[in-house]
Backbone bond lengths (Angstrom), bond angles and torsions (degrees), N, CA, C in turn:
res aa  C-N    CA-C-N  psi(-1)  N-CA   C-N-CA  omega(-1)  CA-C   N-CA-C  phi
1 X - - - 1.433 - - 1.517 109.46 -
2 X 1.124 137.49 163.58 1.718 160.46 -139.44 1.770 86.94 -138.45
3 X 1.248 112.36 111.95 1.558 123.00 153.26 1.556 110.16 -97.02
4 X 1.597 100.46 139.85 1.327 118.69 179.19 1.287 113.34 -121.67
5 X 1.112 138.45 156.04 1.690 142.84 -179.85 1.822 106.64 -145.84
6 X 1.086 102.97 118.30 1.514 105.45 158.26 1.140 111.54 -76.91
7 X 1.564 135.80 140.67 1.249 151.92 -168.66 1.653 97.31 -58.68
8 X 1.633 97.66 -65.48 1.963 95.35 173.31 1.216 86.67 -114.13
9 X 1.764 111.68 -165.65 0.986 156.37 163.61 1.308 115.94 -62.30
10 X 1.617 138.91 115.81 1.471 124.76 -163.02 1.425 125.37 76.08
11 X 1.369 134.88 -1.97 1.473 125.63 -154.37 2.163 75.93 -118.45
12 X 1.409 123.82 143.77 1.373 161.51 -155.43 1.772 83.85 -76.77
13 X 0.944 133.20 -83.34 1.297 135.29 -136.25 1.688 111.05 -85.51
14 X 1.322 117.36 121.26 1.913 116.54 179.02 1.489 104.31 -82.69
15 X 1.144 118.64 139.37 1.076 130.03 167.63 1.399 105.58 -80.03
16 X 1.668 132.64 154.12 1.137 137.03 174.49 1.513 109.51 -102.55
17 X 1.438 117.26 92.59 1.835 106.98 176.63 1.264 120.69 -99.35
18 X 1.318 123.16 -18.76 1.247 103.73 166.30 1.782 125.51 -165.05
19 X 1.129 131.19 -168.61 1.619 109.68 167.93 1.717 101.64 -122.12
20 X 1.325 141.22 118.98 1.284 130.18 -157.79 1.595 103.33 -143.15
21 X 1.503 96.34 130.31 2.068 95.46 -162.33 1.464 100.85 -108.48
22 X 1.691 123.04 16.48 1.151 112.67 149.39 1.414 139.76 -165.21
23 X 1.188 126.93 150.70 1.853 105.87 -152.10 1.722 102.57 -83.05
24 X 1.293 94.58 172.07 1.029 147.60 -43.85 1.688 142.35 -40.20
25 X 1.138 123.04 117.30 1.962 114.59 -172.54 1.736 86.89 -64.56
26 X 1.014 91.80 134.81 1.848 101.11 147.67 1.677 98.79 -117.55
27 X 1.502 112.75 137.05 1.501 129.94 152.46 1.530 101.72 -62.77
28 X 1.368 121.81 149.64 1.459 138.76 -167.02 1.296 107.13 -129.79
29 X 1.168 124.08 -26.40 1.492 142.03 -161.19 1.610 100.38 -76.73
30 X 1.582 98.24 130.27 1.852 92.92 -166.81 1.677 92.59 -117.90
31 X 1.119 93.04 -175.53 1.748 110.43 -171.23 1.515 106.71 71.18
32 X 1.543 114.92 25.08 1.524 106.19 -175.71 1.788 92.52 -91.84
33 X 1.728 99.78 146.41 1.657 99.68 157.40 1.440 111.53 -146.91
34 X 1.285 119.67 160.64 1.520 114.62 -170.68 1.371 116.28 117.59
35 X 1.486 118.75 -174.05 1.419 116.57 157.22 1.558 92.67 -106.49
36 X 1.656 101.13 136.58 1.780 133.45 156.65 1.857 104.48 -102.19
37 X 1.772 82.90 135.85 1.702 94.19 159.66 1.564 115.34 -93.01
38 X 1.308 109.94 171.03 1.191 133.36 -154.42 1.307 112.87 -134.36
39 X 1.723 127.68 115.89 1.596 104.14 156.69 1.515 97.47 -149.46
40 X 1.238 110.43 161.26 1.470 126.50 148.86 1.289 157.32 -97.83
41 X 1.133 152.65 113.63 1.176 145.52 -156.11 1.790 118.34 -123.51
42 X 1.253 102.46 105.17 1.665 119.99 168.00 1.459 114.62 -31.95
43 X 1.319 109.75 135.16 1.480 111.11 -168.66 1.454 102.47 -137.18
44 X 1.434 112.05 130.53 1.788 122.32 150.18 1.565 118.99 -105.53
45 X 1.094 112.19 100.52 1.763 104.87 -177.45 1.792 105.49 71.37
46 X 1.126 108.47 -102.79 1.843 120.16 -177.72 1.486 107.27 -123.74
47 X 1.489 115.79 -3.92 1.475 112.25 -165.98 1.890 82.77 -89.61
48 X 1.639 94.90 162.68 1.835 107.49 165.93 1.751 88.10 -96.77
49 X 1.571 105.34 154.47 1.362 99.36 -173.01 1.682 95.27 -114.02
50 X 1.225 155.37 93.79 1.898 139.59 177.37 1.117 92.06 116.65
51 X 1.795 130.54 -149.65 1.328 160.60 149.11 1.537 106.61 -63.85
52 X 1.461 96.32 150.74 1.250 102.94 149.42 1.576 124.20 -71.03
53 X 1.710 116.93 178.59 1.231 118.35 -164.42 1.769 100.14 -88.68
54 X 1.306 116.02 158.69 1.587 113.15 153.35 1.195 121.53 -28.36
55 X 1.288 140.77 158.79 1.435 137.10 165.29 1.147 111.97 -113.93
56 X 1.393 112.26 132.90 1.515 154.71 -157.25 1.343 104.21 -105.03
57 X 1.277 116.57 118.67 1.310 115.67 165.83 2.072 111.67 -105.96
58 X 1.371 101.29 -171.01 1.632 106.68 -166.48 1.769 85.67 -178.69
59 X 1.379 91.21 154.59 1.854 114.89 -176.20 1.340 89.18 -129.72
60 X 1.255 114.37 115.56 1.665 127.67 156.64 1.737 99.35 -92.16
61 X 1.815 76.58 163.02 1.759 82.20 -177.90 0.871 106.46 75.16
């Protein structure tokens, strides 16, 4: 699956961080503060396979 992160909470655009084949993802990326969203996206090869996942939020800092 394809992890995405919105920079904050509310802001339009996902960031692409990583491709990860098993849970749990931990984010690694430091100096984060705030609440970040969260989503996932199902993968075959390069295709997305359904919807993406709900979005997940988290409070750094």
């Amino acid at each position: 699956m394809k992890v995405f992160r919105r920079r904050k909470a509310g802001e339009t655009a996902w960031h692409y961080l990583a491709f990860d084949s098993r849970s749990p993802y931990i984010d690694t990326e430091t100096g984060l503060t705030g609440t970040y969203e969260y989503q996932v996206q199902l993968m075959n090869d390069d295709k997305p396979v359904g919807q993406a996942s709900d979005i997940g939020t988290a409070v750094h800092g």
